[in-house]
C-alpha positions as CSV (number, residue, x, y, z in Angstrom):
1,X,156.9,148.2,89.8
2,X,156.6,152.4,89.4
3,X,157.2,151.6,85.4
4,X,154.4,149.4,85.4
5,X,152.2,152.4,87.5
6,X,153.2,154.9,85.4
7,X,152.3,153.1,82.3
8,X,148.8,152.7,83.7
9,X,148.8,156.6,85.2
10,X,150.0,158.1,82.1
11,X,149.6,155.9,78.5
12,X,146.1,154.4,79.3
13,X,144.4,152.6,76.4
14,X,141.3,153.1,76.4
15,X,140.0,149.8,74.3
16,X,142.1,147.8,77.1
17,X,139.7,146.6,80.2
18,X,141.1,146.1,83.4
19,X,140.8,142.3,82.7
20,X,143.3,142.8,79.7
21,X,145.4,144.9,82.0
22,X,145.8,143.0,84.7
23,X,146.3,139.8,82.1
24,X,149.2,141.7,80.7
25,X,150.7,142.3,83.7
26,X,150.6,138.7,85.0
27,X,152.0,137.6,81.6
28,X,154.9,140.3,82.3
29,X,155.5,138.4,85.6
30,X,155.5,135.3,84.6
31,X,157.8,135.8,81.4
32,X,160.7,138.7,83.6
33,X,159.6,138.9,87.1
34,X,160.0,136.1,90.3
35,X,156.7,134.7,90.7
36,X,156.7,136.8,94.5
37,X,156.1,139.9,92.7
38,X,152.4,139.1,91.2
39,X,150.3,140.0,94.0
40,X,152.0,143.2,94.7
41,X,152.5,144.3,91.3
42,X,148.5,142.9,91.0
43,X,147.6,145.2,93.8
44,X,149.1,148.2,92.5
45,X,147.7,147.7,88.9
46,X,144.2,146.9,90.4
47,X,144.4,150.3,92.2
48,X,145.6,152.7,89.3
49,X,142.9,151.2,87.0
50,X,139.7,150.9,89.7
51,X,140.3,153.1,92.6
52,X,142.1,155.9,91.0
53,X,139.1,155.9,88.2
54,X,136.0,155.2,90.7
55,X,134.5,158.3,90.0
56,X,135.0,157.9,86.1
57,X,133.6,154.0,86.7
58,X,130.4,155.1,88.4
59,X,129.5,158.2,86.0
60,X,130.6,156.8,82.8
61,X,127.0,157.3,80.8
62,X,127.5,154.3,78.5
63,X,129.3,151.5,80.8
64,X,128.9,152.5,84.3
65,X,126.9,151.9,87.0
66,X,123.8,152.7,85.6
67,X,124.4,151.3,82.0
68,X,125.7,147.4,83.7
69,X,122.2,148.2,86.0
70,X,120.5,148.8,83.2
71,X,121.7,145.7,81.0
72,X,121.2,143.6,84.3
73,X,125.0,142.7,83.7
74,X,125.1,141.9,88.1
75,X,127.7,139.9,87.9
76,X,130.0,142.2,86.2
77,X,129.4,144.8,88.4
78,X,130.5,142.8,91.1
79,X,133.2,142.0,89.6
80,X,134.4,145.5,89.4
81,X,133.5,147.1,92.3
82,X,134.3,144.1,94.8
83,X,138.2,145.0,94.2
84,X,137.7,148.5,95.3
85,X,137.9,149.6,98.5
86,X,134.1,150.6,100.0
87,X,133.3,149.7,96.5
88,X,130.1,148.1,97.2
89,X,129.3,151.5,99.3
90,X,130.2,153.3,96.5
91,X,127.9,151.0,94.4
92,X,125.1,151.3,96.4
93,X,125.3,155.2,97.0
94,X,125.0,155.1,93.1
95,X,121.8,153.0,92.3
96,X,120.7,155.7,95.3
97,X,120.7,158.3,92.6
98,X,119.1,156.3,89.8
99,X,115.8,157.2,89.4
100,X,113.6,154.0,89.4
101,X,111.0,154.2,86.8
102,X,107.3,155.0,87.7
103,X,104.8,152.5,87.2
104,X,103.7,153.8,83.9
105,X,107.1,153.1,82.7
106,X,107.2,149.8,83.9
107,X,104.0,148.7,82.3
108,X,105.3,150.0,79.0
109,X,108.4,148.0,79.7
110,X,106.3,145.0,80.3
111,X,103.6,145.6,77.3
112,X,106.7,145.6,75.2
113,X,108.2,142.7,75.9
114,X,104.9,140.9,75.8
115,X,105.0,142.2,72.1
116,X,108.0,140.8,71.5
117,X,107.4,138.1,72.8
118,X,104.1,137.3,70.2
119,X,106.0,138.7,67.4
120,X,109.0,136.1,67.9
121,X,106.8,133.3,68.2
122,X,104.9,134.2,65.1
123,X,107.7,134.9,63.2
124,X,108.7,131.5,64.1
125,X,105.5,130.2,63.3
126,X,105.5,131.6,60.2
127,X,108.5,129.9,59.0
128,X,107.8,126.8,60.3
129,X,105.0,126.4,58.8
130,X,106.5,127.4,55.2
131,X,109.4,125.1,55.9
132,X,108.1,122.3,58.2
133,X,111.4,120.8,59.2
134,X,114.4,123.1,59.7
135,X,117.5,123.1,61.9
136,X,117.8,125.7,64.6
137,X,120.4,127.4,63.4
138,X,118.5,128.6,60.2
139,X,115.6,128.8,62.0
140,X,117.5,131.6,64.6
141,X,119.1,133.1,61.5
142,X,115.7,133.3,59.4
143,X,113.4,134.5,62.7
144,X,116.4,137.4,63.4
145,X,115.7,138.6,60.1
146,X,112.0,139.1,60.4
147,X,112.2,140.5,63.7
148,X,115.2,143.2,63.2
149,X,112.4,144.8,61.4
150,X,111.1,145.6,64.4
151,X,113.4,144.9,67.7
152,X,116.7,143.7,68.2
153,X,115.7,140.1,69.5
154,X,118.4,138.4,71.4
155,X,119.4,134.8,70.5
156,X,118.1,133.1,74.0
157,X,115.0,135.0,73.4
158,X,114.6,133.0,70.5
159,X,115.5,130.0,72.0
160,X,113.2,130.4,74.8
161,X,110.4,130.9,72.6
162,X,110.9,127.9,70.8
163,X,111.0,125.8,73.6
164,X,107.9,127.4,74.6
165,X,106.2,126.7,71.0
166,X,107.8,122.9,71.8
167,X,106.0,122.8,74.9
168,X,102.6,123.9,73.1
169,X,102.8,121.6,70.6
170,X,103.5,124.3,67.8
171,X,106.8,122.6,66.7
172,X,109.0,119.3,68.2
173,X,112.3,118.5,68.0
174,X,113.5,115.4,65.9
175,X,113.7,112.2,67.0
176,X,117.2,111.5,66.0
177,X,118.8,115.0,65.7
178,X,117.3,117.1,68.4
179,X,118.9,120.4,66.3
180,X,116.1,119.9,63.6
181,X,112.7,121.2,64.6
182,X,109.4,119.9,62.7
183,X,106.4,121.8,62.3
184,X,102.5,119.8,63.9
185,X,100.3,122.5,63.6
């Protein structure tokens, strides 16, 4: 159990998560240890990569506290900071310190996605109408290449904005493969 700490402590990789970590480790178990070992060996893992790293965890400026806040990635932040002891103290003193964005900010936040918003269902619209039948997948690949121009658009953006066009009566699905979209206007 101290070899497996001190390989932790001292010979961290860093492109390993704690997921892959503690993954290895239960393989390791499974494959040269009695199964009564797990939970203890689990423990001990869990604490050399979480507790002994809090600090690192919560600053980190590209996948910390504020960056999983920021992506509204909740669930993985629970995930992290529920194995650590006062953890979810911890995770609250944090968003403490993040400044919340003024209302100017937050209108700009919500123009913007409004904009993007229009521009994905044009786009969209725009091909439709050249193409007037065409299956989703070309129709995600062909409306991410008109928008990277201008945002990154995420795929269930996309999606979201065709059902929406659906719903309106810009497009609908066909009858017998509900993958193919048709253009009505």
């Amino acid at each position: 159990m101290e070899e497996s700490i001190k390989s932790f402590t001292y010979n961290r990789n860093p492109w390993l998560t704690c997921e892959e970590c503690l993954k290895k480790e239960r393989d390791r178990v499974s494959h040269y240890l009695h199964s009564s070992t797990e939970p203890k060996l689990i423990e001990k893992v869990e604490h050399e990569l979480l507790v002994v790293y809090v600090n690192q965890l919560l600053e980190n400026e590209n996948s910390g506290c504020a960056a999983l806040f920021k992506e509204d990635k909740v669930e993985d932040l629970y995930q992290l900071y529920h194995k650590i002891p006062q953890g979810l103290e911890l995770l609250e003193n944090a968003f403490k310190e993040i400044p919340l964005p003024s209302a100017e900010e937050r209108k700009v936040v919500k123009d913007v996605a409004v904009e993007r918003k229009w521009a994905t269902d044009a786009a969209i619209v725009r091909i439709m109408k050249s193409r007037k039948t065409l299956g989703y997948q070309q129709l995600v690949t062909e409306c991410t290449e008109q928008v990277s121009k201008m945002f990154k658009p995420d795929i269930r953006t996309i999606k979201k904005r065709t059902d929406d066009l659906v719903a309106r009566e810009f497009l609908e699905r066909d009858q017998k493969d509900p993958s193919i979209f048709k253009y009505l206007a």
